[in-house]
N, C-alpha and C positions, 0 to 999 in steps of 0.2 A: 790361432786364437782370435778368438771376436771380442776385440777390444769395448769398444761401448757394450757390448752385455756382457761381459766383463767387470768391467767398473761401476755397472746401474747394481748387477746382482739384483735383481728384482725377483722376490719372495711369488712361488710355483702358486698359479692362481689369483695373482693378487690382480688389481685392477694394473697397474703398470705391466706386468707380463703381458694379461690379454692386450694391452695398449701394442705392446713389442709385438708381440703375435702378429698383428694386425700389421704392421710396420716391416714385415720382415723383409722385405724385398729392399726399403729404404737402408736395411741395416745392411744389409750385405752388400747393396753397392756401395756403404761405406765405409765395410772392408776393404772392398777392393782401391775404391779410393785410395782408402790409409796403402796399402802392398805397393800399388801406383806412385805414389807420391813420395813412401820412404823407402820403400826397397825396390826403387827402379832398373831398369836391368842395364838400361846408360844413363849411369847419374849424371854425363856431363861433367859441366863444373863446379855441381854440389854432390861433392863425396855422400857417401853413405852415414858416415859420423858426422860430420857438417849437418846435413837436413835432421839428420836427429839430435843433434845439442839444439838444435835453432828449434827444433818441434817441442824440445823441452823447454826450455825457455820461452816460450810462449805459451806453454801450459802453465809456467809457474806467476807467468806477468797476467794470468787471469785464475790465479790463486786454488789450481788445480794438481793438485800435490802426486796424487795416485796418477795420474795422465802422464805427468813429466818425470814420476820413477819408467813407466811403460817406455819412455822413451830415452831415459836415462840406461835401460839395459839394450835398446839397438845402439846408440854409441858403443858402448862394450861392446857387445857385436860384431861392428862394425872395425874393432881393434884399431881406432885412432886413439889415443889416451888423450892426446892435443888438443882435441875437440869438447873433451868433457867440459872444462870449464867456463867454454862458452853459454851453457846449459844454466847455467846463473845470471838472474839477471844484475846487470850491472858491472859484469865482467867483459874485457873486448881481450884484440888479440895486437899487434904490429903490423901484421900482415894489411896493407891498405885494402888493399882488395876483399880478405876476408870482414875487416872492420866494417865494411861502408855495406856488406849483404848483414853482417848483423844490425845494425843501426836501422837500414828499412824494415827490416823482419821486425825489431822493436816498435818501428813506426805504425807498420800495418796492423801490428798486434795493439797498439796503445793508446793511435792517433788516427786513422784509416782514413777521414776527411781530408787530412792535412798531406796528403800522398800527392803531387804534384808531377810533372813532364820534368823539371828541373832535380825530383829525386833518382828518374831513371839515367838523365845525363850524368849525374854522380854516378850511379853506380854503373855504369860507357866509362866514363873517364878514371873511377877507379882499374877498368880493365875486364869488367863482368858480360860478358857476350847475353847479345841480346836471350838467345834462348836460355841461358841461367837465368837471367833475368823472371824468362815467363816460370822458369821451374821454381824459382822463391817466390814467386805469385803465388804461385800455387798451392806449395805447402803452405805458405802464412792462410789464404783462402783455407785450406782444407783443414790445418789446423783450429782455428778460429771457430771453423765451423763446429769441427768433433767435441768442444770445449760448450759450447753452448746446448750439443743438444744432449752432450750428457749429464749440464745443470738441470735443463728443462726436463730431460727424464726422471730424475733428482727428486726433484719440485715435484710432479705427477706420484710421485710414487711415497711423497714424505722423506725420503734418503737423505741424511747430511751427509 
């Protein structure tokens, strides 16, 4: 499934279609992105249901309701139930370690200036190996990203 032409649905002909037309190369490497980043084939230290509660939740803390269902059904998926709730924003967990990768993922979703060397020592010290580290980089990057250019397709196309 091609998620952003998916969620733009942009009406056959219209000026946003030919726009997508035009774009198609960009779209599909951000598919592949999206495959890349939530359904990696070594997630590491971010489960499957982890990057996708965290992907919805950051869909939802930039008021993107259809994005963070798409991502609400890889949790399921993903068959952690655990994870669902992380997908809300304003929900955390016990787990130190998982608390302090969502509180960045909020950060980068919320505050992305405010992202400092003393928030990656948090999450080293909560116990988050560096390359989890670069993989929540990532998804928040790649998230954030897909969030944006499916308002701006939006915008382009008239779509609320």
């Amino acid at each position: 499934m091609k998620i952003i032409e998916t969620l733009v649905s942009a009406k056959p002909g219209s000026a946003l279609a030919d726009a997508m037309a035009k774009r198609a190369e960009i779209l599909r490497l951000s598919q592949a992105a999206h495959d890349a980043v939530l359904l990696a084939r070594d997630p590491g230290g971010l489960s499957h249901g982890l990057r996708a509660a965290l992907a919805a939740r950051m869909a939802r803390h930039n008021g993107n309701e259809e994005l963070a269902a798409h991502y609400d059904a890889l949790v399921d998926r993903a068959a952690e139930p655990e994870m669902a709730p992380l997908s809300i924003p304003g929900t955390s967990v016990s787990d130190t370690r998982i608390a302090e990768m969502v509180r960045h993922a909020d950060m980068l979703t919320l505050a992305p200036r405010e992202a400092t060397r003393a928030n990656i020592e948090s999450l080293r010290a909560a116990g988050v190996a560096d390359a989890d580290i670069v993989r929540l980089s990532e998804l928040a990057a790649f998230v954030n990203y897909q969030v944006r250019v499916i308002a701006g397709m939006k915008l382009i196309g008239g779509i609320k």
